[in-house]
C-alpha positions, 0 to 999 in steps of 0.5 A: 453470531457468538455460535457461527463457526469460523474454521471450526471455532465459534466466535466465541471461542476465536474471542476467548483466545484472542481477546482483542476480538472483543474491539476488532469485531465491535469496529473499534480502534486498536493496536496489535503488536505481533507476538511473532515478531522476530530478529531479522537474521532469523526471520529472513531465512523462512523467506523465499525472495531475497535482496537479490530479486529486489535489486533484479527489479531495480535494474529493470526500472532502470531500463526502462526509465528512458521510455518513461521520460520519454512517454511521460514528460512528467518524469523528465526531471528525475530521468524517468525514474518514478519517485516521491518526496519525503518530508518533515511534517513538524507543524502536522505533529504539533497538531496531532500532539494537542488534537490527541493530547498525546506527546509523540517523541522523535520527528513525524515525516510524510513519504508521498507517494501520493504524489507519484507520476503517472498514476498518483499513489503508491500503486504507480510502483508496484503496478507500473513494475509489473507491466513493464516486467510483462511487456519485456518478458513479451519483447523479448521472447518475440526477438524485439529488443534485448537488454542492450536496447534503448527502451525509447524505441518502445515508444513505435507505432511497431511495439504498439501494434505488436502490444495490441494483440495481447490484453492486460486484466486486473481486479481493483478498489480503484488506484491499482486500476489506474496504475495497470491501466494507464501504463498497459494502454500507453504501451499499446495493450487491450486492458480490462479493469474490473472494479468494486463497488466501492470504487471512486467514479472519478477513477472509473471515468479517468480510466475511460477516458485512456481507453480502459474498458471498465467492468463494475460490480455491486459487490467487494474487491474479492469478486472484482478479484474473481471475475478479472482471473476467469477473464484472463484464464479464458484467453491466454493472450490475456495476463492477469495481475493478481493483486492477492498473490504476485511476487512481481507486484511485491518487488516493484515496491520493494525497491521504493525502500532502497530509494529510501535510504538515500533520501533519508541520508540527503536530509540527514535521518539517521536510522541506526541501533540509536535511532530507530526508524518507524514506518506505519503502512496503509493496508488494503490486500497488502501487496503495496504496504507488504512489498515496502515493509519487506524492502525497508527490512532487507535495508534497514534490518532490526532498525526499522519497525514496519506497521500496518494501518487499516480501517476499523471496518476492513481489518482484514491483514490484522484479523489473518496474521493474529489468528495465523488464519491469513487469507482462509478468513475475512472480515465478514466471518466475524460480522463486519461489513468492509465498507469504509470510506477509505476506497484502497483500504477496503478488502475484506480478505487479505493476502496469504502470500504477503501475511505468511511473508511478513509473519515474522517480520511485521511489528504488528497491526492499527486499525482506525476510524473513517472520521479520523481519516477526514478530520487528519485530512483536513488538519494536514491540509491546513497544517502542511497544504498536503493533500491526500485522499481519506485512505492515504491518512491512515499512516499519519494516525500511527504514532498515536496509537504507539505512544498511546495505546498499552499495547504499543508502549509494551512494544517499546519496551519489550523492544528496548526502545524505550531511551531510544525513541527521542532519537526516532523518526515516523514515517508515514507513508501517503498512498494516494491523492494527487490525481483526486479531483479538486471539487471531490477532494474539497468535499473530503476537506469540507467533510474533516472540518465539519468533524473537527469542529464537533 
């Protein structure tokens, strides 16, 4: 292994340059912090989106919000404008506190959107967005409806029929899947989702039963990726959404920082030079975790400081923005296998479009274990009566490992926050988990205490 060539450097040699290779490739913990990390001011000229497109993607939610009120009742109460409740967790950071031994200075908040309408994760952001970008695109091309328009007339047996003549394909580990399919075959499109193996059979089943066709495979996320491209490009009435390389997906999380902001100021979080701000991300390809961190820096600037949490199996984003590798490396180069109980996590290749994206803007990269997941879940269950899927609690681990690991304390420090992170908040943001099964999600429960009490 030490000998195999990996873009034209051994193993050894990719060891010997960057040392946390030694951990990473032996599937332990770690905590990376970006040594490219940069003023935001700097940072922000490399890239080519801006504010301007995220607001663009606002505004298109916002069209669309009366349809959405209108098709699923659950989004009446917020007019049909999907979106997740932030709390404070203080009795989940007393327990990770004495579980870890580890004191974690400021105050621990969970954004939900595990608990997200119509599809249950944070891929009812970016994913809804994307097709209800395309439909429009469509509608309006064919002279069905201008912007002026009260998009409840979507609601037709007319648009459904016209929808009906053009498919929707896309390649998931299971949550992206339930978003585009739930939200193209209410709209009226064909959809085809191809799934990995590690998928849930709950999430194949639900999208079976909205009359989703479902393709399976018996390997990773990457060939469901590839097979759901060559689909789509032999039909052109068939649009594919590309997990690895869409700016539309980025956008429609992004928005979810502008969103944020003002929930921070209603339960008065202050995010300003004194207050620093930390968000941990869980990180599959990275479109999600990338799209939410690229929003929260346009808003918040140099105050907030973005990470990404994967499985130590799965490091794919950590492994592509340390070697400046990105998506011409994957986790499988370097011997590890990308099979991890944390479903959405598991890709063994990331984003190059999110990586070269972030390079500058990203404060760096954790990685932890799947037993940590399941115990972290059963403690928040207990603690708060929160209920995530395994992959969801990646973010909650991360304060942790900032207080605890060298490498995070280097980055407080050479951040001057050191005086300033009694004053911090920690977000962890929750993926997914509502929509999982109540006798699954108990054998998840079973399986966290069975490991806590170890």
């Amino acid at each position: 292994m030490e000998n195999k060539i990996v873009q034209e450097k051994t193993i050894s040699q990719w060891k010997e340059q960057y040392p946390l290779m030694h951990k990473i490739i032996s599937t332990e913990e770690v905590f990376w912090a970006n040594s490219k990390y940069g003023k935001f001011s700097e940072a922000i000229k490399k890239v080519s989106l801006s504010e301007k497109d995220v607001q663009d993607a606002e505004e298109r939610l916002k069209r669309f919000a009366p349809y959405i009120a209108k098709v699923f009742p659950d989004t009446q109460k917020t007019n049909g404008i999907i979106e997740s409740p932030i709390v404070k967790i203080l009795n989940m950071q007393r327990k990770l506190e004495k579980l870890f031994d580890q004191q974690i200075l400021g105050q621990l908040l969970l954004k939900c959107d595990s608990h997200l309408a119509i599809s249950g994760s944070i891929k009812a952001r970016g994913g809804i967005y994307e097709v209800l970008k395309h439909a429009e695109d469509l509608a309006i091309e064919n002279n069905l409806l201008t912007l002026e328009d009260d998009y409840s007339i979507i609601d037709s047996d007319k648009f459904r029929e016209f929808f009906s003549k053009y498919s929707i394909a896309v390649g998931s580990t299971g949550n992206l899947g339930l978003s585009i399919g739930i939200m193209s075959a209410q709209l009226g499109f064909k959809v085809y989702v191809h799934m990995s193996a590690d998928a849930r059979q709950w999430k194949k089943d639900l999208l079976r039963s909205k009359g989703v066709t479902v393709i399976e495979y018996q390997s990773d996320y990457s060939k469901a990726v590839e097979e759901g491209r060559k689909q789509a490009e032999a039909d052109p009435n068939m649009y594919f959404v590309d997990d690895e390389n869409s700016t539309n997906l980025f956008l429609g999380y992004a928005v979810a920082a502008y969103r944020l902001k003002n929930q921070l100021k209603e339960i008065n979080v202050v995010v300003d030079e004194q207050h620093p701000l930390f968000v941990y991300l869980p990180c599959g390809v990275g479109g999600g975790p990338g799209g939410v961190a690229f929003g929260l820096k346009l808003v918040f600037k140099d105050n907030v400081h973005c990470f990404f949490a994967e499985p130590t199996h799965s490091p794919c984003m950590l492994i592509g923005l340390m070697t400046n590798m990105h998506d011409k490396v994957c986790v499988q180069d370097f011997g590890i296998d990308n099979i991890t109980a944390a479903d959405g996590l598991a890709v063994g290749r990331a984003s190059g479009f999110v990586g070269k994206t972030l390079e500058e803007l990203i404060s760096g990269s954790y990685t932890v274990k799947d037993e940590q997941l399941y115990t972290l879940l059963s403690i928040l269950s207990d603690s708060e009566d929160i209920q995530l899927e395994p992959s969801a609690l990646a973010g909650i681990y991360g304060p942790i490992q900032l207080f605890k690991d060298d490498a995070g304390q280097d980055y407080i420090e050479n951040n001057n926050l050191k005086d300033k992170m009694k004053n911090a908040s920690h977000i962890a943001w929750a993926t997914g988990g509502s929509m999982v099964p109540k006798d699954v999600m108990e054998t998840y429960y079973k399986k966290g205490q069975e490991l806590s009490s170890k």
